[in-house]
C-alpha positions in Angstrom: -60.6 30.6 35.2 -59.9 31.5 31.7 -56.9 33.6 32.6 -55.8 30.6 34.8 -55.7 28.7 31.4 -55.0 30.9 29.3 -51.7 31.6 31.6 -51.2 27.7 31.8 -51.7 27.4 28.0 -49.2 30.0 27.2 -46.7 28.2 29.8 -46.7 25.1 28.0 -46.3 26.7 25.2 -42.8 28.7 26.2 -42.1 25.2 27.7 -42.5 23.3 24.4 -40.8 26.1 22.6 -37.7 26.4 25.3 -37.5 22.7 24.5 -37.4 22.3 20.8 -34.9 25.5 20.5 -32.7 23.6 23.3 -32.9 20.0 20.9 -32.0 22.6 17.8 -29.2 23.9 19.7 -27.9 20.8 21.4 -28.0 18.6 18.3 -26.0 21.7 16.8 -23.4 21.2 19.5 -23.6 17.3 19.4 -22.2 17.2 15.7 -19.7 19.6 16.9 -18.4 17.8 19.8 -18.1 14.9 17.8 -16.0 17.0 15.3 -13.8 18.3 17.6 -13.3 14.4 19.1 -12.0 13.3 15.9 -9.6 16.3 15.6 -8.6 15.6 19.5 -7.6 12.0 18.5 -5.4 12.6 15.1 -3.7 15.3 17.6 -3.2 12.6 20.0 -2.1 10.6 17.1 0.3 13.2 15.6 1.7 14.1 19.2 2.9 10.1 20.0 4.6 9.9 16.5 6.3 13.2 17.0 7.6 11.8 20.5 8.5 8.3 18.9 10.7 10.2 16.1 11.6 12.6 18.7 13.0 9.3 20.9 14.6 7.8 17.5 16.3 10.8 16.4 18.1 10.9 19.8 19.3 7.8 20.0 20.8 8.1 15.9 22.1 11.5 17.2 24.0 9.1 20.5 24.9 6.7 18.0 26.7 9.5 15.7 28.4 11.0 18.9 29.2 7.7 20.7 30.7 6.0 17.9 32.7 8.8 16.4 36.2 10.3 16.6 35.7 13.9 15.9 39.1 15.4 15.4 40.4 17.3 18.3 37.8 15.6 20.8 39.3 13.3 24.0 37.8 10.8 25.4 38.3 11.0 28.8 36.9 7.2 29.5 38.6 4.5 27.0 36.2 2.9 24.7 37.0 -0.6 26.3 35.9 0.7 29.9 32.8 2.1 28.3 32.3 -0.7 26.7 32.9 -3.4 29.7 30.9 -1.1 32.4 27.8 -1.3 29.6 28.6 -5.0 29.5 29.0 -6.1 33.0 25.8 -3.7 34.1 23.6 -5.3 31.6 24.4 -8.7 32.5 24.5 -8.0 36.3 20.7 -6.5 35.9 19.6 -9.7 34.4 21.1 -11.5 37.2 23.3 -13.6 34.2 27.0 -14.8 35.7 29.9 -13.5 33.4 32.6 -16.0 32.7 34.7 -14.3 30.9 35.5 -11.0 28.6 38.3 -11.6 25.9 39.2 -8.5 23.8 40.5 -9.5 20.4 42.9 -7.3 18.7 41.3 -3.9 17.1 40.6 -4.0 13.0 40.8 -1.0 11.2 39.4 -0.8 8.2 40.1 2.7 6.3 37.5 4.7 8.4 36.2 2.0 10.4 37.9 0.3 13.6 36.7 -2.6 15.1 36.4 -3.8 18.3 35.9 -7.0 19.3 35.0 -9.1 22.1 34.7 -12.7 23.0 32.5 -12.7 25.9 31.3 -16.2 27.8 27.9 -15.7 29.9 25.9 -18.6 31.9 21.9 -18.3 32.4 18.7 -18.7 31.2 18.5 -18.4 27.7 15.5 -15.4 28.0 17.8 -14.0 29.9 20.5 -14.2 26.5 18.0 -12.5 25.0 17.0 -9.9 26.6 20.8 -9.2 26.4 21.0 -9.5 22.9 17.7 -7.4 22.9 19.6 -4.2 25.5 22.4 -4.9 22.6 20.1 -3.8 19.7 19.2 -0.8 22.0 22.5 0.0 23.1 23.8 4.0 22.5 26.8 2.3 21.1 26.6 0.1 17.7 27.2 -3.7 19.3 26.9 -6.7 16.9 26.6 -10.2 18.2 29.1 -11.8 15.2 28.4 -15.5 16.6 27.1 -17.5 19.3 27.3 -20.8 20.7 25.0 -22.2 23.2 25.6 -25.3 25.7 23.5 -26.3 28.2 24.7 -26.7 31.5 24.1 -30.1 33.5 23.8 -30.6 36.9 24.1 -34.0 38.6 22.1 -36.9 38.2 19.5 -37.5 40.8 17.0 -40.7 40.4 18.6 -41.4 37.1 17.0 -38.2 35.6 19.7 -35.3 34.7 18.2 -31.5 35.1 19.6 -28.6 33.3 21.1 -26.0 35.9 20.8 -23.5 32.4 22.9 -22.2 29.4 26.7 -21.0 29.2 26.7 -19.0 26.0 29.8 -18.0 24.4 29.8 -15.0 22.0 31.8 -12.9 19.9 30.5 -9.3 20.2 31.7 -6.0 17.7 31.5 -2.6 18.4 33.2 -0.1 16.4 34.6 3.5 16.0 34.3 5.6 13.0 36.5 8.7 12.1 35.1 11.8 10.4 37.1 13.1 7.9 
């Protein structure tokens, strides 16, 4: 019987011992893994501002190459077509109804040539903006110079008058810049 003890003694006693080395070895590895956490999430962090400057500096490096004469370069599309297929495909994805597309004669201003447009849209006026928005984000530089906005009435009906929406009429830039 006292070997039976003895045996069960010295048991509990690796098993205490396997135990307190495993909580000095795991608490070891706990502060690590908290460690290596933080330094996962500031990668994670660096990573999404490399890809948002990554994003940003393509769309400056569209902008310099869309807006640009470079000598010797041909455009093989005019800058009008570009500019009324960008136009007409914006508007037609936010289901707005084009009136009308004026071009106004072209400005040039030592480097800088201007294009403008006086374009007449009917919608909703969300809808305006999300155009104006897709403007902002365009790979050519658009301004919206002006803007005007009527509402559109339909009939009367029980003596109140609803609003079938907006016709907005603007006058929209876009330019061209040579290199020297």
């Amino acid at each position: 019987m006292k070997k039976e003890t003895i045996a069960l003694a010295s048991v509990m006693i690796a098993i205490l011992a396997v135990a307190f080395i495993d909580w000095l070895y795991v608490s070891r590895l706990e502060k690590k893994f908290v460690l290596i956490e933080k330094e996962r999430i500031v990668i994670s962090n660096k990573l999404a501002t490399a890809k948002i400057v990554y994003e940003n500096l393509n769309h400056v490096h569209d902008l310099v190459f869309k807006n640009m004469d470079f000598p010797g370069r041909m455009d093989t599309v005019a800058q009008e077509t570009r500019f009324f297929d960008y136009v007409t495909t914006c508007i037609n994805d936010l289901k707005l109804k084009l009136v009308s597309v004026e071009p106004v004669r072209p400005v040039i201003q030592d480097r800088i040539t201007t294009f403008g447009y006086t374009i007449v849209i009917e919608g909703d006026f969300f809808k305006f903006g999300e155009l104006c928005s897709k403007f902002e984000n365009s790979r050519r530089i658009i301004s919206l110079e002006t803007f005007n906005v009527d509402l559109i009435s339909s009939e009367k009906t029980k003596g109140l008058q609803t609003n079938k929406g907006i016709r907005v009429k603007m006058r929209v830039n876009t330019y061209r810049v040579k290199k020297v």
